[in-house]
TIVO-2410 file (N, C-alpha, C; in nm, 3 decimals):
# residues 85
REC num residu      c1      c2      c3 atome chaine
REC   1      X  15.209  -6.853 -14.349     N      A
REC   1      X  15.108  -6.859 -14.247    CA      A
REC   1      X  15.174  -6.890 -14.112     C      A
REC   2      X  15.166  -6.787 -14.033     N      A
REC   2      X  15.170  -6.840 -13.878    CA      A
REC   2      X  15.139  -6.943 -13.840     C      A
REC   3      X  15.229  -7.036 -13.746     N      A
REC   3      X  15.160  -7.175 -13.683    CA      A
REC   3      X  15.187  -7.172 -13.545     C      A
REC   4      X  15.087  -7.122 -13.479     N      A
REC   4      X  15.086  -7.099 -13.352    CA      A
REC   4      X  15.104  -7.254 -13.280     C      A
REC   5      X  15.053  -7.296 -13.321     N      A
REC   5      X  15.106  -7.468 -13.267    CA      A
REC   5      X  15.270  -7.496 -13.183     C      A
REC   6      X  15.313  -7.479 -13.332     N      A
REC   6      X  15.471  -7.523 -13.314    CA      A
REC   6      X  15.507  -7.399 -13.264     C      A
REC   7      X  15.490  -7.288 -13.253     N      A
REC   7      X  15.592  -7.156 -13.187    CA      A
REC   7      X  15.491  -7.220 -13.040     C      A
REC   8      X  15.402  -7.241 -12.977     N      A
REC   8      X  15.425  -7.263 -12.860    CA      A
REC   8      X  15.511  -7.390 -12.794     C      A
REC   9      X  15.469  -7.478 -12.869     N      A
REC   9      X  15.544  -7.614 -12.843    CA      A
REC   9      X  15.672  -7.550 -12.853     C      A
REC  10      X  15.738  -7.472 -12.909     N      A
REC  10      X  15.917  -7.427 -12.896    CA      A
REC  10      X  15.882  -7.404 -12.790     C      A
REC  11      X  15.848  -7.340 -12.750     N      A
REC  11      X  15.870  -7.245 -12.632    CA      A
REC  11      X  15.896  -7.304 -12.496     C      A
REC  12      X  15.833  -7.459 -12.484     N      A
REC  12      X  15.847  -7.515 -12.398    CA      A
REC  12      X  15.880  -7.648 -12.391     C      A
REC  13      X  15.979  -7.652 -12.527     N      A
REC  13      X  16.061  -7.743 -12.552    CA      A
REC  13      X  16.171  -7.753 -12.484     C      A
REC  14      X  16.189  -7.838 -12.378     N      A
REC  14      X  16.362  -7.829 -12.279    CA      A
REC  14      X  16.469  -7.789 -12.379     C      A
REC  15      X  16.530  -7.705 -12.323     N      A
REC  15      X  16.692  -7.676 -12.390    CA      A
REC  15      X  16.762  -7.769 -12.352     C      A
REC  16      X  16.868  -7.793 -12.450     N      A
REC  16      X  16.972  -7.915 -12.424    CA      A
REC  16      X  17.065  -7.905 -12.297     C      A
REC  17      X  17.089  -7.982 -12.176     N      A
REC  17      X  17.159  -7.920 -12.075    CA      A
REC  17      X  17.283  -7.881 -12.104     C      A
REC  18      X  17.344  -7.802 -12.009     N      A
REC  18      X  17.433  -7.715 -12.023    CA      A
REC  18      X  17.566  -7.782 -12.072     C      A
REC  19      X  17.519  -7.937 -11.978     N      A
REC  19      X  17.703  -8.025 -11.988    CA      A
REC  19      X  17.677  -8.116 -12.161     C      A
REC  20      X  17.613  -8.102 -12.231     N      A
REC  20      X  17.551  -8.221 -12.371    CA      A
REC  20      X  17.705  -8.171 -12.446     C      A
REC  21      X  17.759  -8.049 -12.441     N      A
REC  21      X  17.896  -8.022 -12.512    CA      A
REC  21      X  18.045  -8.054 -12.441     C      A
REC  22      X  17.997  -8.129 -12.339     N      A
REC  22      X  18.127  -8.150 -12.260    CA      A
REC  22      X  18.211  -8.277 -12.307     C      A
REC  23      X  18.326  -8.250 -12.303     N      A
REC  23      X  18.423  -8.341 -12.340    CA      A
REC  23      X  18.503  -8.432 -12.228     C      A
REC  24      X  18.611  -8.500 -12.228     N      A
REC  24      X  18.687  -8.553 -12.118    CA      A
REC  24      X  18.759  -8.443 -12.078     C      A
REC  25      X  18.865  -8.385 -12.191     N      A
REC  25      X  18.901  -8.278 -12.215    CA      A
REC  25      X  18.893  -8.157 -12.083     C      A
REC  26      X  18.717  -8.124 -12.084     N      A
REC  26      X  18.671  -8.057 -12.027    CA      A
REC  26      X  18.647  -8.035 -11.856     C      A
REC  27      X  18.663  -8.187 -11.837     N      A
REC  27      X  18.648  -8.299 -11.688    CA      A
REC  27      X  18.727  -8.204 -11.582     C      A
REC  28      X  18.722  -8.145 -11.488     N      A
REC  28      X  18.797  -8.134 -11.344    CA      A
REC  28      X  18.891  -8.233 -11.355     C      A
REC  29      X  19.014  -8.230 -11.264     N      A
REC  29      X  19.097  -8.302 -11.216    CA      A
REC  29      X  19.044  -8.501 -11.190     C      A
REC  30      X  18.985  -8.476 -11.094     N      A
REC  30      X  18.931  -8.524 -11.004    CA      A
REC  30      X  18.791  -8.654 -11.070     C      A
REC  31      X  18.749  -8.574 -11.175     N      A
REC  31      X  18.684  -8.629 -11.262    CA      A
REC  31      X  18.748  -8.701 -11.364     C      A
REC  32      X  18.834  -8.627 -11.435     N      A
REC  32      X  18.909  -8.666 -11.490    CA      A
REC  32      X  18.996  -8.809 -11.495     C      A
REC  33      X  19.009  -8.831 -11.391     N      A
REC  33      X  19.036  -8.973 -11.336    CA      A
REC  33      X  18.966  -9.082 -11.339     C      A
REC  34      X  18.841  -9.020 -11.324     N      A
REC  34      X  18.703  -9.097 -11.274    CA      A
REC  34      X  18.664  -9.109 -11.386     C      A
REC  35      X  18.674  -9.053 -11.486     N      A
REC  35      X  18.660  -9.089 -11.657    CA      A
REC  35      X  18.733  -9.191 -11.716     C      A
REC  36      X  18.884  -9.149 -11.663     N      A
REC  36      X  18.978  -9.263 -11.733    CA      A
REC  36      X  18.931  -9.381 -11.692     C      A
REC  37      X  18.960  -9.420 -11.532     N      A
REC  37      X  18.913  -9.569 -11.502    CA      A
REC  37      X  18.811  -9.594 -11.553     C      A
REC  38      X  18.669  -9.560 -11.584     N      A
REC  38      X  18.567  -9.571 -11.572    CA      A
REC  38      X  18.590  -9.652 -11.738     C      A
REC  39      X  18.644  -9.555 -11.835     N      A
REC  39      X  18.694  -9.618 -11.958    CA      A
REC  39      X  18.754  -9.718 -11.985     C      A
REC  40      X  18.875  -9.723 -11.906     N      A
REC  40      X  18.948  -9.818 -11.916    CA      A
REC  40      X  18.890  -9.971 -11.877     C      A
REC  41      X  18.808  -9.966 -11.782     N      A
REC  41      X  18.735 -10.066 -11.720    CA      A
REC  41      X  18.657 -10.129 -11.788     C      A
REC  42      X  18.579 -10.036 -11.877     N      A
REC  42      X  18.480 -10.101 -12.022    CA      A
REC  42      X  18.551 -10.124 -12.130     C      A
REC  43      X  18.666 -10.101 -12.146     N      A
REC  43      X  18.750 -10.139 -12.256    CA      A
REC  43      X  18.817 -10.251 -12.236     C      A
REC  44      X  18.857 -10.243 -12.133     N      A
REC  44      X  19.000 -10.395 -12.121    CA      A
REC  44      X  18.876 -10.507 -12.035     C      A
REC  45      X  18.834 -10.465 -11.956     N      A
REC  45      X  18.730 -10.636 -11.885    CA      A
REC  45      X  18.584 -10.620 -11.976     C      A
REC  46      X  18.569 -10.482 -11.998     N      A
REC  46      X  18.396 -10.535 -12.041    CA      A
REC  46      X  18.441 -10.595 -12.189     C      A
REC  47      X  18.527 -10.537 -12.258     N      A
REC  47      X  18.582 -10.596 -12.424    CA      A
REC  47      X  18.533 -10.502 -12.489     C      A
REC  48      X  18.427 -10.357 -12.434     N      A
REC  48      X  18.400 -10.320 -12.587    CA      A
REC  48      X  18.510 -10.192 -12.660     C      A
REC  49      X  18.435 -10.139 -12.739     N      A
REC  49      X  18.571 -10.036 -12.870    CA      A
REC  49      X  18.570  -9.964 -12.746     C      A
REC  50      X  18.685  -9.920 -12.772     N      A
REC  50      X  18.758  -9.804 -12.692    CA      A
REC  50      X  18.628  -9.638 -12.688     C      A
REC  51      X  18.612  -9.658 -12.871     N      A
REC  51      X  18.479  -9.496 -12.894    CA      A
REC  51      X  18.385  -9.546 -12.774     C      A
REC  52      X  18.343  -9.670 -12.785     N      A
REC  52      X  18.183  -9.670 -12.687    CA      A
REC  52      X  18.229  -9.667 -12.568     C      A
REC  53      X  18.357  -9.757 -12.498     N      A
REC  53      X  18.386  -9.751 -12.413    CA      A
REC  53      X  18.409  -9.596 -12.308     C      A
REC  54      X  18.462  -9.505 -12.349     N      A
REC  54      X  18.453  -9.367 -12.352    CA      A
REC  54      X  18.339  -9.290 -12.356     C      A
REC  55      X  18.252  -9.322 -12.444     N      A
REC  55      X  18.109  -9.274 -12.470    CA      A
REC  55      X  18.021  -9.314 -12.367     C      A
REC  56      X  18.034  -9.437 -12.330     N      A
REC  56      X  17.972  -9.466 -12.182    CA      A
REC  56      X  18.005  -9.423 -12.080     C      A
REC  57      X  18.142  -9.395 -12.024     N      A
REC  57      X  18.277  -9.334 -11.905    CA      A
REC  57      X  18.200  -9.224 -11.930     C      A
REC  58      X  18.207  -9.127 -12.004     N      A
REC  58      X  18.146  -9.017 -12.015    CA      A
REC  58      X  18.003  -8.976 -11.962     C      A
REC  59      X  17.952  -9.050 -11.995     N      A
REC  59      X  17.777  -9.023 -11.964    CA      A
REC  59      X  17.766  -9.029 -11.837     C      A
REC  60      X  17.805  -9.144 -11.760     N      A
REC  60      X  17.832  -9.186 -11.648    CA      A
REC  60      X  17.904  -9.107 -11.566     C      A
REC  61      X  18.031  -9.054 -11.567     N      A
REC  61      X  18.094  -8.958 -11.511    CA      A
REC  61      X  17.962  -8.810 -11.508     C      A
REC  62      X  17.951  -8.778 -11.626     N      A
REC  62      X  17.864  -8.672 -11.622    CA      A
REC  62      X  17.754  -8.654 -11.543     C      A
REC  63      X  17.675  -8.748 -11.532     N      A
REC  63      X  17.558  -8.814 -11.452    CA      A
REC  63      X  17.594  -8.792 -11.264     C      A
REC  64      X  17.724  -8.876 -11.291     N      A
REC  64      X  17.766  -8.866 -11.104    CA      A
REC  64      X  17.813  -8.703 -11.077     C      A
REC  65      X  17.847  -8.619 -11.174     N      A
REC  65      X  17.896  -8.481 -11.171    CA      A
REC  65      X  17.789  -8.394 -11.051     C      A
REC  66      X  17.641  -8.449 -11.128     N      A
REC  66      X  17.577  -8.372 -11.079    CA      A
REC  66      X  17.520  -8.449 -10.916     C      A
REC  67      X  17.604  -8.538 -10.896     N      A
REC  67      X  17.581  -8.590 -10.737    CA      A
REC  67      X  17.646  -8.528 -10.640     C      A
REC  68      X  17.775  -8.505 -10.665     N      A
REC  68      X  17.851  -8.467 -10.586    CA      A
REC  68      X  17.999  -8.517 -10.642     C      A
REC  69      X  18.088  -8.513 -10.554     N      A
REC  69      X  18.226  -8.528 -10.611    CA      A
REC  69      X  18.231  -8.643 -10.582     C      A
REC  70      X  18.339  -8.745 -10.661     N      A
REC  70      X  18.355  -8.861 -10.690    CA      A
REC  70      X  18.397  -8.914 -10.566     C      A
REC  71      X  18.365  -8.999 -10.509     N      A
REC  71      X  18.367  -9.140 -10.422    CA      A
REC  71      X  18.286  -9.089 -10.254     C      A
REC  72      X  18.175  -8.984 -10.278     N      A
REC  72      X  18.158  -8.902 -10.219    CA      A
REC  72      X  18.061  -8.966 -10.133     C      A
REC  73      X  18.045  -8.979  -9.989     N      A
REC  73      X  17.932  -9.099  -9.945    CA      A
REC  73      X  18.002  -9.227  -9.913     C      A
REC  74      X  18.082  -9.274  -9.989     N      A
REC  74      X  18.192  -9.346  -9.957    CA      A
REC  74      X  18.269  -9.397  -9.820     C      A
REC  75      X  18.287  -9.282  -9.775     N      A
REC  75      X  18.392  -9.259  -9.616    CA      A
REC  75      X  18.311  -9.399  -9.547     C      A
REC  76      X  18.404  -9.434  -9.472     N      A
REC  76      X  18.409  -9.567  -9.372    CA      A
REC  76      X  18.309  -9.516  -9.279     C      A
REC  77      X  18.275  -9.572  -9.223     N      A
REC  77      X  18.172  -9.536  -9.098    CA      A
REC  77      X  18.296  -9.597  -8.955     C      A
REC  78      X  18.342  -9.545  -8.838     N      A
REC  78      X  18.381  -9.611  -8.800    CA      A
REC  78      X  18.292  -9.702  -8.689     C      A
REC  79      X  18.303  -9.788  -8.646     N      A
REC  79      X  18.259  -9.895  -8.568    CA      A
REC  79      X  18.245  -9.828  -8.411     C      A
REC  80      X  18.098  -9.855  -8.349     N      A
REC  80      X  18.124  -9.786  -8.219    CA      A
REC  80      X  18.158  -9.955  -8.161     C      A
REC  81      X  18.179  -9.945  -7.998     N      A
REC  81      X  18.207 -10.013  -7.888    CA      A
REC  81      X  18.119 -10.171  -7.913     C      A
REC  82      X  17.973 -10.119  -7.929     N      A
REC  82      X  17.871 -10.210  -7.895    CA      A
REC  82      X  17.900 -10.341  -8.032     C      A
REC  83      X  17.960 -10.237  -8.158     N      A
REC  83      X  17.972 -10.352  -8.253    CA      A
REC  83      X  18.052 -10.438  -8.253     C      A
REC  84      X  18.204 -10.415  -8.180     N      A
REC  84      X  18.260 -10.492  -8.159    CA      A
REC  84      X  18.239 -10.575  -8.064     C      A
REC  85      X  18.158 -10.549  -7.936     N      A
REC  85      X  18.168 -10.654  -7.838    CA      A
REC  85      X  18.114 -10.764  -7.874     C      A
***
């Protein structure tokens, strides 16, 4: 029996995004970096396993992927005249 129910509910069920198969591996340069520290940082000061530690770096990196490039927004502002006087 046909179940029109569930074939519509597929239909407008979100597909998994494009990056859910991405690896470190997979990371840009640039990212790539921004993965390691990001890991390393939850591994050696936060204390946890290296797998979660990574598993978090990851999500996180992935997440800022779609902001823009890493430390991006960042740049110094320089100081006009009036702030220093």
């Amino acid at each position: 029996m046909f179940d029109a129910k569930a074939f519509l509910e597929g239909l407008y069920r979100p597909a998994p995004p494009a990056w859910a198969d991405l690896g470190p591996d997979d990371l840009p340069g640039d990212w790539r970096m921004e993965f390691e520290e990001r890991a390393a940082i939850k591994e050696f000061a936060g204390g946890l396993p290296r797998e979660m530690a990574e598993a978090e770096a990851l999500a996180e990196t992935v997440a800022e992927m779609q902001n823009g490039p890493p430390d991006a927004g960042q740049k110094e502002n320089p100081k006009s005249a009036a702030d220093t006087a």
